[in-house]
MIDO-859967 format. One record per atom (N, C-alpha, C): residue number from 1; atom name; x, y, z. Coordinates in nm, 2 decimals. Example, Ala and Ser with C-alpha at 12.3 -4.5 7.8 and 13.67 -1.06 7.14 Angstrom:
<atoms>
[1 'N' [1.32 -0.57 0.78]] [1 'CA' [1.23 -0.45 0.78]] [1 'C' [1.32 -0.33 0.78]] [2 'N' [1.28 -0.22 0.71]] [2 'CA' [1.37 -0.11 0.71]] [2 'C' [1.29 0.00 0.79]] 
</atoms>
This chain:
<atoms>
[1 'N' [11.05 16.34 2.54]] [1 'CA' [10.96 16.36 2.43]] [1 'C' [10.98 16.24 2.33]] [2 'N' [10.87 16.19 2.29]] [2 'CA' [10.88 16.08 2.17]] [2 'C' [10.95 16.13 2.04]] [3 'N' [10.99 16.05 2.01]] [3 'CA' [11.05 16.10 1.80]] [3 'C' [10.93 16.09 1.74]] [4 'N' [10.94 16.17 1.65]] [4 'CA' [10.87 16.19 1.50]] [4 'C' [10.91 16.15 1.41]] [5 'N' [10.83 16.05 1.31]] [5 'CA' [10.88 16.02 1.22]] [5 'C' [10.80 16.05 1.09]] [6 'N' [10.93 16.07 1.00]] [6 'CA' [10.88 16.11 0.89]] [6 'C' [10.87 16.00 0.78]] [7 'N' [10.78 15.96 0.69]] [7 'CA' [10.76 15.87 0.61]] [7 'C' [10.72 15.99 0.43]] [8 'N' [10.77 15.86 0.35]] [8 'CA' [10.76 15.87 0.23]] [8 'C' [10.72 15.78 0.10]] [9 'N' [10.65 15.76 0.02]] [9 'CA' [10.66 15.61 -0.03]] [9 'C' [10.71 15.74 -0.20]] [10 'N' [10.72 15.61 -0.28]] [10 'CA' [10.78 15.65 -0.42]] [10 'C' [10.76 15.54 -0.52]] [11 'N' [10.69 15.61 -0.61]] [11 'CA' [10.71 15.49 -0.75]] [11 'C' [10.80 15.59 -0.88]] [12 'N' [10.88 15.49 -0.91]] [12 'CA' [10.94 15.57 -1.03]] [12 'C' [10.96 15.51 -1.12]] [13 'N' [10.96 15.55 -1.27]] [13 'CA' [10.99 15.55 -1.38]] [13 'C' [11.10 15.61 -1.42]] [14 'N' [11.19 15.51 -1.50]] [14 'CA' [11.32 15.61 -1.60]] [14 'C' [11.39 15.70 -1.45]] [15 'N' [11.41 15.78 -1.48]] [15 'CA' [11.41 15.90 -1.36]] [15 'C' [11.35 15.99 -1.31]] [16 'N' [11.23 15.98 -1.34]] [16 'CA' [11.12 16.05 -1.26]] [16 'C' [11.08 15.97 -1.15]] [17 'N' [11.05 16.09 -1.05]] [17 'CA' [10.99 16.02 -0.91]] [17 'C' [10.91 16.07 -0.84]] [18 'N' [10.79 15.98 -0.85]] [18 'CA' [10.71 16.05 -0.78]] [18 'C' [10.66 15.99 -0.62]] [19 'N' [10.70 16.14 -0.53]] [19 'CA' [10.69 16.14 -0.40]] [19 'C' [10.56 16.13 -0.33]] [20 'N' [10.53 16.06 -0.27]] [20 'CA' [10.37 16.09 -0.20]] [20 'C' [10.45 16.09 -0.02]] [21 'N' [10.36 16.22 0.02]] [21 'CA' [10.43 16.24 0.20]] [21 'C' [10.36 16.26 0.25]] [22 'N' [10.23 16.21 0.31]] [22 'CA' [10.06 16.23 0.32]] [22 'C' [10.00 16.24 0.25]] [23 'N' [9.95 16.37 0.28]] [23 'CA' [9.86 16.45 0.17]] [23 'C' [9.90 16.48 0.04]] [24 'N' [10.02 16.51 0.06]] [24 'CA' [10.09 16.53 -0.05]] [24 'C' [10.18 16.48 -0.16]] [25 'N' [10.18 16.53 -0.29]] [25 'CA' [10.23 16.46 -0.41]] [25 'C' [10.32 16.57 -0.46]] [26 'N' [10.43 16.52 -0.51]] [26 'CA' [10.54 16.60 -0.57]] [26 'C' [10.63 16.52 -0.61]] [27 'N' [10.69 16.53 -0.81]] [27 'CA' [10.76 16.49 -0.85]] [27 'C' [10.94 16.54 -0.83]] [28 'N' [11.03 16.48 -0.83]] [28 'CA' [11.17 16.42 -0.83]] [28 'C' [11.22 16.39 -1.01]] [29 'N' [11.23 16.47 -1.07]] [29 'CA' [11.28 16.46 -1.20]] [29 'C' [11.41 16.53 -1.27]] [30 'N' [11.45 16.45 -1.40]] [30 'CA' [11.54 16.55 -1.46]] [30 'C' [11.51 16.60 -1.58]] [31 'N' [11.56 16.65 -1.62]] [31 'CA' [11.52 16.75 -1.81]] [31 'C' [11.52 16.67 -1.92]] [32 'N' [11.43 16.69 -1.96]] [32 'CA' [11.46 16.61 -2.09]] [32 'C' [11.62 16.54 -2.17]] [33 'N' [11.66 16.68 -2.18]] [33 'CA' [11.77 16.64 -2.23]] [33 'C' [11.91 16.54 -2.16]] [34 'N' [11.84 16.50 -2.00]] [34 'CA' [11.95 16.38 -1.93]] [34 'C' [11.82 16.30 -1.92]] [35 'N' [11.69 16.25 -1.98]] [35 'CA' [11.63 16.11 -1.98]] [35 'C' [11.53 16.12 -1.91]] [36 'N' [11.48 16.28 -1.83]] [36 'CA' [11.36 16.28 -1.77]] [36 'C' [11.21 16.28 -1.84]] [37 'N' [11.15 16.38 -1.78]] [37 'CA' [11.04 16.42 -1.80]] [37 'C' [10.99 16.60 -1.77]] [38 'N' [11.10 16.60 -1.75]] [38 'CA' [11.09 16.73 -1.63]] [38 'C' [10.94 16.80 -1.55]] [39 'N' [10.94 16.68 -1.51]] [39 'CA' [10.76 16.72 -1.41]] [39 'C' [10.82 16.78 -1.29]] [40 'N' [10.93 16.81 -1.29]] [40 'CA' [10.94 16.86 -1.13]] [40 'C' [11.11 16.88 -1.15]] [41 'N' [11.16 16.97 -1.00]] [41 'CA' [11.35 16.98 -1.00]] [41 'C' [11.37 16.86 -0.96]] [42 'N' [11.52 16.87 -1.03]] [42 'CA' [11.60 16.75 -1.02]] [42 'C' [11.65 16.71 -0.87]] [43 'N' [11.70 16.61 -0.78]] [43 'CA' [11.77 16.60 -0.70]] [43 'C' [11.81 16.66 -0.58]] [44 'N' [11.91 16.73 -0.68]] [44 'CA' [11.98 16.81 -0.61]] [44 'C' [11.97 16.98 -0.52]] [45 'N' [11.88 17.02 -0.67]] [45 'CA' [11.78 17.12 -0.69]] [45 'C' [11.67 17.11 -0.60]] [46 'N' [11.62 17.00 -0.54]] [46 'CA' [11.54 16.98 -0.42]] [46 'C' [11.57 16.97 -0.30]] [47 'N' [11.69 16.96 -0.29]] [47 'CA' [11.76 16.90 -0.13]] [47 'C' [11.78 17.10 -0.13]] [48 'N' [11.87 17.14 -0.22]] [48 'CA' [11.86 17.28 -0.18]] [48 'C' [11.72 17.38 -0.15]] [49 'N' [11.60 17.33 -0.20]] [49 'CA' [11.49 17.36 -0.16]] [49 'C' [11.42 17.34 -0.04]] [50 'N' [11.51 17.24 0.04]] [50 'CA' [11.45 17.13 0.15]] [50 'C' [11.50 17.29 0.24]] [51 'N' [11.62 17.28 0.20]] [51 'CA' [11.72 17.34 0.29]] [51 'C' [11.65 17.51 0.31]] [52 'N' [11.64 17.56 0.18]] [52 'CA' [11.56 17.66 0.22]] [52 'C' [11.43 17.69 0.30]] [53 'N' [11.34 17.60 0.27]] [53 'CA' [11.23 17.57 0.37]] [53 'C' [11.22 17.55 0.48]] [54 'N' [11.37 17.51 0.54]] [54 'CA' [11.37 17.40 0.64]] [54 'C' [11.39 17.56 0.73]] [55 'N' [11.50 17.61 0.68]] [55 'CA' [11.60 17.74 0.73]] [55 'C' [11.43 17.84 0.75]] [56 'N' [11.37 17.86 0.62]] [56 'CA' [11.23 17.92 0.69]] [56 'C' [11.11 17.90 0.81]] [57 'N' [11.07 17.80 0.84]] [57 'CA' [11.02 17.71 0.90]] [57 'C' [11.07 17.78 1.04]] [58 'N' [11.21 17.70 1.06]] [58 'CA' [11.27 17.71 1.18]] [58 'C' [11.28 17.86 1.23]] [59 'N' [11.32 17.94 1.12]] [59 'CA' [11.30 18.07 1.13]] [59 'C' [11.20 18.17 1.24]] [60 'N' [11.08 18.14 1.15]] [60 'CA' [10.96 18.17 1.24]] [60 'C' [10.93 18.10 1.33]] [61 'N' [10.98 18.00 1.39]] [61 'CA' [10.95 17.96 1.51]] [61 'C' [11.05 18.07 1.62]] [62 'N' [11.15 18.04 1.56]] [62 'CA' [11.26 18.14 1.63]] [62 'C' [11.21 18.24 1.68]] [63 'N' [11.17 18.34 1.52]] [63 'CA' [11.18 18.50 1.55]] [63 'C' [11.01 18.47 1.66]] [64 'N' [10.95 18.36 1.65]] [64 'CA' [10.81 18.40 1.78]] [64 'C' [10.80 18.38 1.90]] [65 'N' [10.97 18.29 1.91]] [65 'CA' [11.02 18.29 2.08]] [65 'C' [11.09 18.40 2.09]] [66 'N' [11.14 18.49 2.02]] [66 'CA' [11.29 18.61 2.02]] [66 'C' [11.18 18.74 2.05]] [67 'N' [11.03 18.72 1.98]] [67 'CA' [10.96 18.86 1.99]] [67 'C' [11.04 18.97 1.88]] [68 'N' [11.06 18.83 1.72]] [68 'CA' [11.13 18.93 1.61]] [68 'C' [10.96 18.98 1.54]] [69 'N' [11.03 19.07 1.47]] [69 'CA' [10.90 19.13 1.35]] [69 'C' [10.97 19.03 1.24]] [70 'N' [10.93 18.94 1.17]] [70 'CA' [10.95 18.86 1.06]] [70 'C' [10.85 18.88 0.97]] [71 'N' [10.85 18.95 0.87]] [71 'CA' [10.75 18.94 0.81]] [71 'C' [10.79 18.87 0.67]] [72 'N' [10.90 18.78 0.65]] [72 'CA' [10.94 18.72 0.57]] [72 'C' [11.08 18.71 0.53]] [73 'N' [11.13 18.59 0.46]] [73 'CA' [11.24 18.57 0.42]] [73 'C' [11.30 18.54 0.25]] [74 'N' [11.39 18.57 0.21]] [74 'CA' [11.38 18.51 0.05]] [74 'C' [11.51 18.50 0.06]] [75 'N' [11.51 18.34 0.05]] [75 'CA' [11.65 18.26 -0.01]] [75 'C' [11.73 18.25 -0.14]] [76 'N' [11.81 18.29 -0.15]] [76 'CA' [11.91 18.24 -0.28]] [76 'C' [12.01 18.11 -0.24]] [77 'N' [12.01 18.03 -0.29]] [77 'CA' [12.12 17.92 -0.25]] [77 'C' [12.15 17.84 -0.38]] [78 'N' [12.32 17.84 -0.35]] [78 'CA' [12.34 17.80 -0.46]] [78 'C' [12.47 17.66 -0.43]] [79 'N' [12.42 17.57 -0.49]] [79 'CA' [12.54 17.46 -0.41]] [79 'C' [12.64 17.38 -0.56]] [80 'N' [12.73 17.41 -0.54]] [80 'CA' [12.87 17.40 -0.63]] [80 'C' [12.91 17.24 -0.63]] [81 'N' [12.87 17.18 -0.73]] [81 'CA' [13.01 17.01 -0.71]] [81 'C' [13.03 16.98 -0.87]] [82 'N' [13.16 16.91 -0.90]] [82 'CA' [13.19 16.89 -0.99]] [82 'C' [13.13 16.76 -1.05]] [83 'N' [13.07 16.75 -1.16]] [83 'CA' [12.95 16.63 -1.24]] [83 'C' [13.07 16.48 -1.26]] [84 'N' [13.19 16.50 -1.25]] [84 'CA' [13.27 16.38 -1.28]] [84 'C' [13.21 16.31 -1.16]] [85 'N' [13.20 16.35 -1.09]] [85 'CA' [13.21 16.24 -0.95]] [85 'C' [13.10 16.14 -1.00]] [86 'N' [12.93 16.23 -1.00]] [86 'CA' [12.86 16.16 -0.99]] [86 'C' [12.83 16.06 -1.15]] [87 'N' [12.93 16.09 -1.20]] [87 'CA' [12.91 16.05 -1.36]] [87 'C' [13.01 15.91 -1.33]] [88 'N' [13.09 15.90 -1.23]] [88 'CA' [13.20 15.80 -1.19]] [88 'C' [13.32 15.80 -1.17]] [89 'N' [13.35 15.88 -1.23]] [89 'CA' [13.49 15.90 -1.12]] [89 'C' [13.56 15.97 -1.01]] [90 'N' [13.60 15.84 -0.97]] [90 'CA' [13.60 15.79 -0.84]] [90 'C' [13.72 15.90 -0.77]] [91 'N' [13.79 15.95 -0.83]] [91 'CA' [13.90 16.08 -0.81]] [91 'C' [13.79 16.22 -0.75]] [92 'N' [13.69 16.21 -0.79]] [92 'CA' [13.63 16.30 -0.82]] [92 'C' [13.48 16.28 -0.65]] [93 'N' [13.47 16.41 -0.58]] [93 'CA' [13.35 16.40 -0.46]] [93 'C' [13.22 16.41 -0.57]] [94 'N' [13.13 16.36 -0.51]] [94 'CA' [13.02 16.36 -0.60]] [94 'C' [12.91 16.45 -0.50]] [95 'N' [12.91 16.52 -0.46]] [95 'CA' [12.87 16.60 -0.36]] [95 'C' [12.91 16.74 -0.37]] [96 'N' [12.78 16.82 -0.29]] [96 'CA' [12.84 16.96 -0.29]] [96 'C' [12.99 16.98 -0.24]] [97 'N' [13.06 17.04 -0.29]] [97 'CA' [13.15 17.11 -0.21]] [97 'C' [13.13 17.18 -0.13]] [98 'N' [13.03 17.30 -0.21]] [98 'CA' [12.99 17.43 -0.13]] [98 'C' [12.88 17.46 -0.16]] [99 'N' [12.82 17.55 -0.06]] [99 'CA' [12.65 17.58 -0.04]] [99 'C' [12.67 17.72 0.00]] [100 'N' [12.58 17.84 -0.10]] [100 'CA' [12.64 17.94 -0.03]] [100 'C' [12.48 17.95 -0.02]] [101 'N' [12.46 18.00 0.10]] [101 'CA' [12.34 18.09 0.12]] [101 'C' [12.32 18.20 0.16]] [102 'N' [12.23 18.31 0.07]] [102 'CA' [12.25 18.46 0.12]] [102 'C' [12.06 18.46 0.13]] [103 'N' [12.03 18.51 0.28]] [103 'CA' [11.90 18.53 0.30]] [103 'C' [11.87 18.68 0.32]] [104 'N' [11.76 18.73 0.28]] [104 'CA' [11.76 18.89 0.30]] [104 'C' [11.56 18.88 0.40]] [105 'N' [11.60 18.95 0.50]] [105 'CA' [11.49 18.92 0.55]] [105 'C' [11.44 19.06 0.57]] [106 'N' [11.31 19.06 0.56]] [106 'CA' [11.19 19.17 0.55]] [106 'C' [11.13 19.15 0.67]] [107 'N' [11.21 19.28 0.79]] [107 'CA' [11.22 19.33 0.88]] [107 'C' [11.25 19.44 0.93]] [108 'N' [11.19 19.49 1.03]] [108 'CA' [11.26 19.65 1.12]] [108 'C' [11.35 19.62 1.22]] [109 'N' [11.40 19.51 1.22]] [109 'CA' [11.47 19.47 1.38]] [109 'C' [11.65 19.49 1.29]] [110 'N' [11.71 19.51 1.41]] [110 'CA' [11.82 19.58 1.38]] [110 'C' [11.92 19.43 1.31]] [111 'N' [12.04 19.50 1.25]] [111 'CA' [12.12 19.38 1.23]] [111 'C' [12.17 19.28 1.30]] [112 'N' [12.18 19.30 1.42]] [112 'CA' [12.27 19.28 1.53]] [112 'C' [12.14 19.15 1.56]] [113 'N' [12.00 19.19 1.58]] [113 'CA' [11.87 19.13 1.63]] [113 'C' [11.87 18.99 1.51]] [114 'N' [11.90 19.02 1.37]] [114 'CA' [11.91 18.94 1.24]] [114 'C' [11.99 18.82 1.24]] [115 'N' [12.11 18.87 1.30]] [115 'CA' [12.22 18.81 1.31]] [115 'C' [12.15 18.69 1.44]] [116 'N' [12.14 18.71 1.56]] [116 'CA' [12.08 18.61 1.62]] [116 'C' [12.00 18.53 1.59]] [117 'N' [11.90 18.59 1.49]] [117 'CA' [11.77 18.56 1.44]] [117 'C' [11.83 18.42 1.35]] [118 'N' [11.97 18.44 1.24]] [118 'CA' [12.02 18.35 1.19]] [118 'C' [12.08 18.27 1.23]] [119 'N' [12.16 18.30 1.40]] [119 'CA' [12.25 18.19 1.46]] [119 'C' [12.16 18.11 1.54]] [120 'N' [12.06 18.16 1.58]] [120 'CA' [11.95 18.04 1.63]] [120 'C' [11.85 17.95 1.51]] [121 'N' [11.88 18.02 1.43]] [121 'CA' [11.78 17.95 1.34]] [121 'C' [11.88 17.81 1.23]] [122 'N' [12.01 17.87 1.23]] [122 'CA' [12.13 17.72 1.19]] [122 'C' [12.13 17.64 1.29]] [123 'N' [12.15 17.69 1.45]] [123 'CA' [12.15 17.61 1.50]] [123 'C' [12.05 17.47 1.54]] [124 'N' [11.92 17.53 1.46]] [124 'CA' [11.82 17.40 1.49]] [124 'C' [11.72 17.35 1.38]] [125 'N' [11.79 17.41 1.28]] [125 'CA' [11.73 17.39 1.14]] [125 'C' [11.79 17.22 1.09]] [126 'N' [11.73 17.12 1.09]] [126 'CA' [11.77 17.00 1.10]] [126 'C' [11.86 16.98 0.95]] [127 'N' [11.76 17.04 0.82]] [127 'CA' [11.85 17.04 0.73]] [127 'C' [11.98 17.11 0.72]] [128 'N' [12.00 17.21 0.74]] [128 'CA' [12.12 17.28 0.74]] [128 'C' [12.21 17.20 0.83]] [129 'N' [12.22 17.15 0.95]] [129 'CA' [12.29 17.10 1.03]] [129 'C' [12.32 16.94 1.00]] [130 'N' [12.23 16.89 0.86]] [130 'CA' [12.30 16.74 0.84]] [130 'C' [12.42 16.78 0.76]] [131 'N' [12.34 16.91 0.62]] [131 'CA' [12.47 16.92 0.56]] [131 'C' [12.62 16.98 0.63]] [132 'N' [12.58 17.09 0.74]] [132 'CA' [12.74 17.12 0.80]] [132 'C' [12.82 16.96 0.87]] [133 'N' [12.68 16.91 0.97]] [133 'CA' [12.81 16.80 1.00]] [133 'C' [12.85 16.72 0.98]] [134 'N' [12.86 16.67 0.80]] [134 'CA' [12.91 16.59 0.73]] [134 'C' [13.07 16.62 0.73]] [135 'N' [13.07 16.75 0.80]] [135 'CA' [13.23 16.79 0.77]] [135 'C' [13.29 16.80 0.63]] [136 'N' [13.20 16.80 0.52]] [136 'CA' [13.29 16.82 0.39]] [136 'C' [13.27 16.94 0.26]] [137 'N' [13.10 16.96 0.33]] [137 'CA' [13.06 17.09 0.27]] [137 'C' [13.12 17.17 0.34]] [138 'N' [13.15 17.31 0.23]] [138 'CA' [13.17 17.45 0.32]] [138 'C' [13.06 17.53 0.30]] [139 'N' [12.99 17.53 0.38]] [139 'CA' [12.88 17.67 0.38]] [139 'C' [12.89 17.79 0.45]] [140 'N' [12.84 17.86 0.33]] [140 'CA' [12.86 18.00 0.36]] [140 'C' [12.76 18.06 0.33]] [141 'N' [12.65 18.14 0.54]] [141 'CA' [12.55 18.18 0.48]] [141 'C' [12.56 18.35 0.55]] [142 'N' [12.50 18.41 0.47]] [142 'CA' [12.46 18.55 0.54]] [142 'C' [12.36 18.60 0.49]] [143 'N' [12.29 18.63 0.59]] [143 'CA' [12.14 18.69 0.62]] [143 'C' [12.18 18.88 0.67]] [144 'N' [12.06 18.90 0.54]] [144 'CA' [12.09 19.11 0.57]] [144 'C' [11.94 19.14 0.60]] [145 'N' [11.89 19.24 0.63]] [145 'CA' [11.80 19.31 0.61]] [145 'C' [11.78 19.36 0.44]] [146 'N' [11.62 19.35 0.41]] [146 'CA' [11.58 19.35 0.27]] [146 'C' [11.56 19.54 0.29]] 
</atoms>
């Protein structure tokens, strides 16, 4: 099978950024009060966004090879690092430490069916899998019935 690739272009100002990805346009910014504009989440706040969509996406492909009832997902994620790093010091990771994610999915299929539904869907969710195999985040996700 050929690769896919994915493209992006970007023009930015100050620290706003704006993303064009086809069709699509979406800003990359911070809050007023650190020099943005706030037309859009910050950074970081987007990679955790990526990650949720990504974990959805893959999701439903999943539960439509497994024969799940999916009739939806809602993410909470929340990812932890200390601001010294990225502010400069060098003592200090500038990176998540931790990502916890707790998914509750709106379904009749049993826990046990959920639980698969989640181990096949980390296992090929591309974003979730850059950040585990960096080796330095700890993630911690669990997925319940809503």
């Amino acid at each position: 099978m050929a690769l896919v690739k994915f493209n992006i272009e970007t023009t930015s100002q100050k620290v706003t950024t704006e993303v064009k990805a086809g069709a699509h346009t979406f800003f990359i910014d911070e809050p007023k009060n650190l020099g943005g504009n706030d037309k859009g989440a910050n950074p970081l706040n987007t990679l955790l966004g990526s990650l949720a969509g990504c974990e959805n996406a893959i999701a439903n492909i999943v539960a439509k090879e497994m024969k799940f009832n999916l009739n939806g997902i809602d993410f909470k994620i929340q990812g932890t690092l200390d601001p010294r790093g990225l502010m400069g010091d060098a003592s200090v990771k500038q990176y998540f430490e931790t990502i916890t994610i707790e998914a509750v999915v709106d379904t009749d299929e049993s826990n046990e069916r959920i639980q698969e539904l989640k181990e096949k869907t980390d296992s090929r969710c591309p974003v979730f899998n850059i950040l585990k195999d960096t080796n330095f985040i700890k993630i911690q996700s669990t997925w319940r019935k809503k």
